[in-house]
N, C-alpha and C positions, 0 to 999 in steps of 0.2 A: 504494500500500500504506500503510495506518494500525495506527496504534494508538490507537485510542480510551481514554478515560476515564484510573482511576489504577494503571493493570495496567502495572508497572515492568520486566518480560519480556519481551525483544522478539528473544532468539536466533533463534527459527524465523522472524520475520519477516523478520529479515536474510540468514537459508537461503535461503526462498524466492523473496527479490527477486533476491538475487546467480544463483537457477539459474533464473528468467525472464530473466535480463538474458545468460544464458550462452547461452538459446534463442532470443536474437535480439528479446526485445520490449523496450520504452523502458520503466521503471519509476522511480516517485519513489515514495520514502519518507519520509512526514513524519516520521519520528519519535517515539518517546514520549510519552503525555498530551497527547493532540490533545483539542482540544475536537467537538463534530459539526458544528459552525460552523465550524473550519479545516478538518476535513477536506473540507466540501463546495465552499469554497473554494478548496482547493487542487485538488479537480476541475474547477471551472471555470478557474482559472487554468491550468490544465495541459491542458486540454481532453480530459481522460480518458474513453477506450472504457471502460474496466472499474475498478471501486475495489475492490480488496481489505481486507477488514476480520481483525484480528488480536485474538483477544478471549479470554484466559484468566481474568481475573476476576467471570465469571461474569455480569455485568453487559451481557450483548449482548440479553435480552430489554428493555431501558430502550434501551442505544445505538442497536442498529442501526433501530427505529421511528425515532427522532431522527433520523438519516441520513437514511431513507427521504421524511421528512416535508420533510428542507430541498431535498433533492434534486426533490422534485417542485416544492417554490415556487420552486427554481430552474428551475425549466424543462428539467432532468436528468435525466428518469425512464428515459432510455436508455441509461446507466450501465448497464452489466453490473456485480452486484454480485457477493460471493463473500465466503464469511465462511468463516475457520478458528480451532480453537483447541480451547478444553478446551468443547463444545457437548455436553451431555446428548440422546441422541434421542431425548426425548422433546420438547426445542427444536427438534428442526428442521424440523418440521411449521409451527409457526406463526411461525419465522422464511422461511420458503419463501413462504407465506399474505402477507405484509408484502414480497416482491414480492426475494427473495434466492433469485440463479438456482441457485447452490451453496455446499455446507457442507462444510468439509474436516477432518476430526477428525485425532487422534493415528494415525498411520498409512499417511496417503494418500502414497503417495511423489511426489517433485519431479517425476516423469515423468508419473503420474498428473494431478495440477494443470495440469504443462504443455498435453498432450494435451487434457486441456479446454478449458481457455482460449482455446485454436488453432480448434479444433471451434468453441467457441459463438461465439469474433470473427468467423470466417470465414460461420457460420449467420447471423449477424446483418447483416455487408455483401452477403450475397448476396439478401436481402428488400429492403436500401436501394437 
């Protein structure tokens, strides 16, 4: 779980880690004003199935292509990604397009995310 760029907010990220971590999955959070170079980083060093992205400043049509782009010259394009935050839907078409399996807006409950997560880790080891 990230927080990209200079979005000083990170309550709900630390919702969400603490109720994946209560459903049983390994989650790291890098914390605050990650660059997309630490965060790609910190997926490779952590050997991360999925990167959740946290993005209320509005700034995720610039970040998350960033991501997408290191991730792939990393050799990571099998990262399950997942973006939530303040996302206009008129974003999530062409953040979906740049290769972002899910968007989780204001709303989605902790069960909701979970239940995904579980589904698409488990759809994805079952093709490996």
């Amino acid at each position: 779980m990230a927080k990209p760029g200079l979005d000083g907010h990170d309550r709900g990220a630390k919702v969400i880690a603490r109720a994946l971590r209560d459903a049983g999955f390994e989650v790291v959070y890098t914390g605050l004003h990650q660059t997309p170079e630490q965060i790609v980083q910190a997926v490779i060093q952590e050997d991360a199935d999925a990167l959740g992205l946290s993005l209320l400043s509005g700034a995720h049509l610039v970040l998350v292509p960033r991501v997408v782009d290191l991730l792939k010259a990393a050799g990571r394009e099998d990262v399950l990604l997942i973006v939530g935050g303040i996302i206009p839907d008129d974003d999530i078409a062409p953040l979906e397009a740049e290769g972002v399996a899910q968007v989780f807006t204001p709303g989605a409950s902790l069960a909701e995310i979970g239940s995904w997560l579980e589904s698409a880790l488990d759809a994805r080891e079952a093709v490996q």
